[in-house]
N, C-alpha and C positions, 0 to 999 in steps of 0.2 A: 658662739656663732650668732646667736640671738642678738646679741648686742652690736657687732660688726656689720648684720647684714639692717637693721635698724639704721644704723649709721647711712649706712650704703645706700639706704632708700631716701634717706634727707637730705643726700646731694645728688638726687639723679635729676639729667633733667628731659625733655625731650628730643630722644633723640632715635635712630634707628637700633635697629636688636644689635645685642650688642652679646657676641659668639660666646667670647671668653667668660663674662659675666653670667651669661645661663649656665656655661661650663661648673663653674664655683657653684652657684646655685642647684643645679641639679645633683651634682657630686653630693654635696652635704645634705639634699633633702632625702640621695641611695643612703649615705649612712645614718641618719637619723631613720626611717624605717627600719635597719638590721638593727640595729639597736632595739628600736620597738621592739621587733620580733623575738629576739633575743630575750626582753627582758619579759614579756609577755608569754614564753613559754618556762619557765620559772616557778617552784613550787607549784601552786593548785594550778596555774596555768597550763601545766607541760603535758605533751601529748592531745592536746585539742587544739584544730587547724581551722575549724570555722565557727567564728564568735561574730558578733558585734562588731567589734574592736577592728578585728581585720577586715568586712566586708567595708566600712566604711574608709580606711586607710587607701585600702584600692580604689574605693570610688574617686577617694579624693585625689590621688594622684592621677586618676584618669581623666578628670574634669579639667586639672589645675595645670599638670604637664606633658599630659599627649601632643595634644598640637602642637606647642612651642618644643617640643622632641623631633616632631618631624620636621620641625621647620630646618632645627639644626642638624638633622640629619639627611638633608635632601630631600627629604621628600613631601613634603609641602614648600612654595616657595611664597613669599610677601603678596604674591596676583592672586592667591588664590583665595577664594570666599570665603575661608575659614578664618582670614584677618581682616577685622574692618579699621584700624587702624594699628600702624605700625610704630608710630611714633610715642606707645606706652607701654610695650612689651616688654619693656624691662623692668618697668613697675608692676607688671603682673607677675614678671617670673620671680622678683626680690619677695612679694604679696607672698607667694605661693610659698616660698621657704620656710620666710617668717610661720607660716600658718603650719606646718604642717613638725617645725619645733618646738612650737608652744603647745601645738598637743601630744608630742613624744612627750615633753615637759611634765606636763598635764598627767599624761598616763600614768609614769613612772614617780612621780611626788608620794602615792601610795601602792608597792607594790600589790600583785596578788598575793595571797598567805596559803598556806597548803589547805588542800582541802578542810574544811572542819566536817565532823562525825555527824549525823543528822537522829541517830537512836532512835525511828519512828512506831508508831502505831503502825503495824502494815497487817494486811490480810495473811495469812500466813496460810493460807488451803492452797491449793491449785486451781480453784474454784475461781472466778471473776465474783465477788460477790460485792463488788464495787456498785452502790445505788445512784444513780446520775438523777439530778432535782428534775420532772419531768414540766413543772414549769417553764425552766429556762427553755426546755426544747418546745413547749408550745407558743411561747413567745418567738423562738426562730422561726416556726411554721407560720406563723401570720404574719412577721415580717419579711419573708421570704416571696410569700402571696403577694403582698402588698407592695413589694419592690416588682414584682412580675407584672399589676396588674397598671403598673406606674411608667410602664417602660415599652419602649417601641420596640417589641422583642423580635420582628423579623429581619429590622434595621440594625441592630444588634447583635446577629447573630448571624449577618450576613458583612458586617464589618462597616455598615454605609453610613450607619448613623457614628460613627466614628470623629472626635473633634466638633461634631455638632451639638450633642446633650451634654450641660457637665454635671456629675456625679450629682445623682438625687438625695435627698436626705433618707428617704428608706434606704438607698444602698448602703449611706456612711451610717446607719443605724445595724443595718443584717452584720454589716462588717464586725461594731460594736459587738454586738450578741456573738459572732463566730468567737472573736476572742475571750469573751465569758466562758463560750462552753471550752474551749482550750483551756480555760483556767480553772475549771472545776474539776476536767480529766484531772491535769497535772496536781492537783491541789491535795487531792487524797492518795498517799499513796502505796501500792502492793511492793512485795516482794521479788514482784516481775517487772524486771524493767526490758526486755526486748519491745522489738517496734511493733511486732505483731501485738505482745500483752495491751498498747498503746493506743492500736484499733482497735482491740476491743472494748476499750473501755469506752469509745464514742456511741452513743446512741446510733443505729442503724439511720435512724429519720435523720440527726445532722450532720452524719458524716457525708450522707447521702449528696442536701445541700449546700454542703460547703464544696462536695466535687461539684454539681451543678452549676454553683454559682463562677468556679477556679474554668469549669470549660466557656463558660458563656461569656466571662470577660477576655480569654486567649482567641474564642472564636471572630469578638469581635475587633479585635486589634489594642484592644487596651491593655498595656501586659502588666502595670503597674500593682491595676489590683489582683493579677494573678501573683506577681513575684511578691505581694506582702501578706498575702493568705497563706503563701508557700511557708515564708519564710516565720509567720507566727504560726504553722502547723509545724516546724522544724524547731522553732527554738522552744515551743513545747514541748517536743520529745527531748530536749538534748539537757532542757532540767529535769525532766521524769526520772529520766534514767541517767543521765549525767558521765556515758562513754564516751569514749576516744573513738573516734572513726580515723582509719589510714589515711594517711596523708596522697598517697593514691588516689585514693576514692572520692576525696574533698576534690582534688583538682578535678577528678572527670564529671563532676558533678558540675563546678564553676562553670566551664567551659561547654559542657555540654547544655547548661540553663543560659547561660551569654550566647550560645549560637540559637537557641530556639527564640530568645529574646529578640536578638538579630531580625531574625526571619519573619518572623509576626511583625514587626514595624516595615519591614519591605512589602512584605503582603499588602498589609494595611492599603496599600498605596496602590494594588493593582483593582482592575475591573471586580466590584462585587458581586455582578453577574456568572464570574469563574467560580469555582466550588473554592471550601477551603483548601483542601488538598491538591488541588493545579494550583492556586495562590503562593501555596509555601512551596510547590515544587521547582514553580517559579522563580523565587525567591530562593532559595538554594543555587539554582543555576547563577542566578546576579550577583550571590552572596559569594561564590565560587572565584570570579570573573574577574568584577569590581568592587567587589566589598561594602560596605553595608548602605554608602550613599550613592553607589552606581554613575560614579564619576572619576575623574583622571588622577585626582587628590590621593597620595600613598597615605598609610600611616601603619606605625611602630608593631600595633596588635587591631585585627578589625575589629574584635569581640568588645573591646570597650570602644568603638569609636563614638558610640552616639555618647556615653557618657563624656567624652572629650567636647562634644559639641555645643556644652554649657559653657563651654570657655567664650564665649559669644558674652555671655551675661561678664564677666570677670574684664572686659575688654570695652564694654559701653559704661560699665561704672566707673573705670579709673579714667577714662575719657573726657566723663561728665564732670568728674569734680577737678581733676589735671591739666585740662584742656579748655574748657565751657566753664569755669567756674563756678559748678553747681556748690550750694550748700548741703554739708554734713547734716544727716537728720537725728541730731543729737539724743541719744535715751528713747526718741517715739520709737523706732524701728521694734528696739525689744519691748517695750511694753506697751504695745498694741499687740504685737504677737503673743504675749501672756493675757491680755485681755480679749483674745481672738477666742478663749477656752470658754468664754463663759455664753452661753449659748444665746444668737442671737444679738450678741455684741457687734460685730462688727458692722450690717447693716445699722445697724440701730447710733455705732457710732458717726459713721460717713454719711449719711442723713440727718440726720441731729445737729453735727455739730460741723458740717459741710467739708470733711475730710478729705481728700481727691486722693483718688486712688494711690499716687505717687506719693502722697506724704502720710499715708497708711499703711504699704508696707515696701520692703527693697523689690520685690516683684514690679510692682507697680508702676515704680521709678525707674528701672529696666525696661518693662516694655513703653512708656512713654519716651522715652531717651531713643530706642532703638526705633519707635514705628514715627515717631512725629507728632503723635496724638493719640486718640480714645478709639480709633477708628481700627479696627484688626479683626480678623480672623483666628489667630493663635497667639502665642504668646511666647517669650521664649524663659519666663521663669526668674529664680536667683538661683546664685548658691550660698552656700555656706559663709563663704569669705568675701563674698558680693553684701552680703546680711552685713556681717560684722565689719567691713569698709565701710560700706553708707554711715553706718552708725556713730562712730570715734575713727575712720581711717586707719592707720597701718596699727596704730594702737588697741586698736579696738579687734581687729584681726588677733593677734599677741594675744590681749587677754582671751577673745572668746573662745578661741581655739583650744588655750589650756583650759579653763574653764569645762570644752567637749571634751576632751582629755582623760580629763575626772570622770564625766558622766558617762562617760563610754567606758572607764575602767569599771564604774559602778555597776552598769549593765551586765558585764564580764563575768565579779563576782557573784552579782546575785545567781543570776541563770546556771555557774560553775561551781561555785566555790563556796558560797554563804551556808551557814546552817539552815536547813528551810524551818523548821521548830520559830527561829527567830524570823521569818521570811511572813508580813501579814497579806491577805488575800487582794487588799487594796495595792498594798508594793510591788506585788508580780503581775498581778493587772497592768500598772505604769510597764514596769518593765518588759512585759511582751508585748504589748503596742510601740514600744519606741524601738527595742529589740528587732522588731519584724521593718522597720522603714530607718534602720541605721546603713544602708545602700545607697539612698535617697540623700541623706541628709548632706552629703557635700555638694549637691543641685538643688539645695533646699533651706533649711532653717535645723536647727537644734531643738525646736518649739513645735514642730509641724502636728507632735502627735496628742498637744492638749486637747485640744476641741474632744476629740474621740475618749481621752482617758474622764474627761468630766460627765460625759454623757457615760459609759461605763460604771460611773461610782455613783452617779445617781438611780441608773437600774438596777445595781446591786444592793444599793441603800432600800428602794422600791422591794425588790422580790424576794431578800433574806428573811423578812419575819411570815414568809407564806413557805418555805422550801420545810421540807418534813425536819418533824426534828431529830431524828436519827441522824440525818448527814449534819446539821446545824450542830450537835453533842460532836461530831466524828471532827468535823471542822475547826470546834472550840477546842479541842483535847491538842490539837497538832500546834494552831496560834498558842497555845498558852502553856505551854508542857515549857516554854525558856522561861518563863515566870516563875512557876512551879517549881 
């Protein structure tokens, strides 16, 4: 199918949507997911319903084929705002195929293998006698201060300053540190794996501020960094203890975080002068009514609609280069995004060496395409298959996709299924940063979470020859016991 719909994309040409073609399309992109699913619940895989794996599958089918779903199913029609141009829709929905068998592709090149045995050092009392480094927590305590004393916290917690400040470096710094201390919870580990034993092993003081900081960015409308706090407080427990949760429960949990998700981006929007609780009350009633954009536009499921609404970015880059004859940004896209990790790189690049935003990264190129120029107020992003189109086109799509494929299986295993003995504190580090923004990542890059993982391995590099050496011995015996 790979091959056929390749084909199919090298003789399209402009023209309007074309029914029976997304037909095909869509059909094989349902059975290339069952497939996924299928093969992805399989030895170690089987019985766990919320990984990596899947949260970004959905994303990506919500980004790539919602709209063009309603389109064909009535309820979007070509007038409405969610097309800005009609005459490459078929290049997006052919894009979308390809992209999403090159990472079933991808996925399934190495299955998962059955669980392996991890034979740990565990506490064996009843006792919590888990010692947490209390550096790392007084380093959370000043960066935590220091993100507070850096921030317009009335503006903020009132929703106003919203779209107006972007993220400060103390925040992408606290952030950094939340995921350490998630890493040192998980890192050592007891005989107790419920989610309660799992609270207790956080220090009182950071579990404190990681809820503070999880209310402070939902209060203010930014849900992003609540949904990736969530989600690296969750995919920390799911390697601690490494259960099955009902398939039940995953779903009421989806849907029940996609409608608060919802609802906070509606709110966002109304008078900040209302509390929060009239905001979102509000926003339930509109969310009820008209659904998430509070206008005439149907669509498939509301709960991902805003994730469909990156289909904006997947429709001005196949335009640009289809239509406008823009040039392919051959090799720069990815490796500037790998060079984006090294701290103060980017600045340092687009200055230096007079880089323009647009040929720094596919964002860039997307919102100059879409606004006209430098002049804006927001921005509307990439995705995933926006990245990897700019880059080599339908080809580069193919490979990066399976490329994700891999790295999203790799994810899978380590957090499920790896022995952790073999598992070092650097690798899980990577892995629960990318882990926690694998939702993201089909509105975004495959790259998004270096910046954060490099600044990570240089704190750790910093504060491991100061942490006592009791946990330092407890630490060493677990990396090294696969040697041994």
């Amino acid at each position: 199918m790979l091959v056929v719909f390749s084909v199919v994309y090298m003789q399209l040409g402009l023209d309007s949507f074309n029914n029976n073609l997304f037909d095909a399309c869509f059909i094989c992109a349902v059975i290339a997911v069952a497939a996924f699913f299928i093969a992805s619940q399989k030895k170690g895989g089987k019985g766990y319903w919320l990984k990596p794996s899947y949260l970004f599958v959905g994303a990506y089918m919500a980004v790539n084929f919602q709209y063009l779903l309603d389109l064909r199913l009535g309820l979007k029609t070509l007038s409405s705002g969610r097309f800005l141009y009609s005459i490459i829709l078929n290049h997006c929905a052919v894009l979308s195929v390809l992209g999403i068998l090159a990472f079933v592709i991808g996925y399934g090149m190495r299955p998962l293998r059955k669980r392996e045995e991890d034979a740990y050092i565990i506490t064996q009392s009843g006792k919590n006698d888990f010692s947490f480094p209390q550096l790392i927590v007084f380093l959370q305590i000043v960066v935590f201060l220091l993100f507070l004393l850096t921030s317009d916290l009335a503006s903020m917690i009132s929703g106003a300053g919203y779209g107006v400040d972007d993220v400060s470096a103390f925040e992408n710094l606290l952030y950094v540190i939340n995921a350490i201390v998630v890493l040192f919870v998980v890192w050592s580990q007891s005989s107790h794996t419920s989610f309660v034993s799992y609270i207790k092993r956080f220090p009182v003081v950071s579990l404190a501020i990681f809820l503070l900081y999880c209310i402070m960015r939902l209060l203010s409308g930014d849900r992003g960094p609540f949904i990736y706090s969530i989600l690296l407080f969750f995919f920390g427990y799911l390697y601690y203890s490494r259960k099955r949760l009902n398939l039940i429960v995953v779903l009421v949990l989806l849907i029940g975080s996609m409608l608060l998700a919802s609802l906070v981006g509606i709110a966002r929007g109304y008078n900040t002068h209302l509390s929060f609780g009239k905001r979102m009350s509000d926003a339930y009633d509109q969310f009820s009514s008209e659904g998430r954009f509070g206008n005439d536009d149907e669509t498939i499921f509301d709960y991902t609609d805003e994730l469909g609404f990156s289909f904006y970015v997947n429709q001005v880059d196949v335009y640009a280069v289809e239509v406008k004859g823009e040039s392919l940004h051959y090799l720069s896209y990815p490796v500037y995004a790998l060079l984006s990790g090294i701290p103060f790189a980017p600045t340092l690049i687009q200055k230096s060496f007079g880089v323009s935003p647009e040929d720094f990264s596919s964002a860039g190129f997307a919102n100059k395409q879409f606004f006209g120029g430098y002049d804006r107020s927001w921005g509307i992003g990439t995705t995933i298959l926006g990245f990897f189109y700019l880059s080599f086109g339908f080809i580069g799509v193919i490979v990066g996709l399976f490329f994700t494929g891999l790295f999203l299986r790799y994810l899978d295993s380590v957090i499920l299924i790896k022995n952790k003995r073999s598992i070092g504190i650097y690798e899980l580090l990577f892995v629960l940063l990318f882990a926690a923004k694998a939702v993201y990542m089909p509105r975004a890059t495959v790259f998004l979470e270096i910046p954060r993982f490099i600044w990570g391995v240089i704190l750790l590099v910093c504060i491991m020859p100061f942490i006592k050496s009791k946990f330092r011995k407890y630490v060493g015996q677990s990396s090294n016991a696969e040697s041994n």
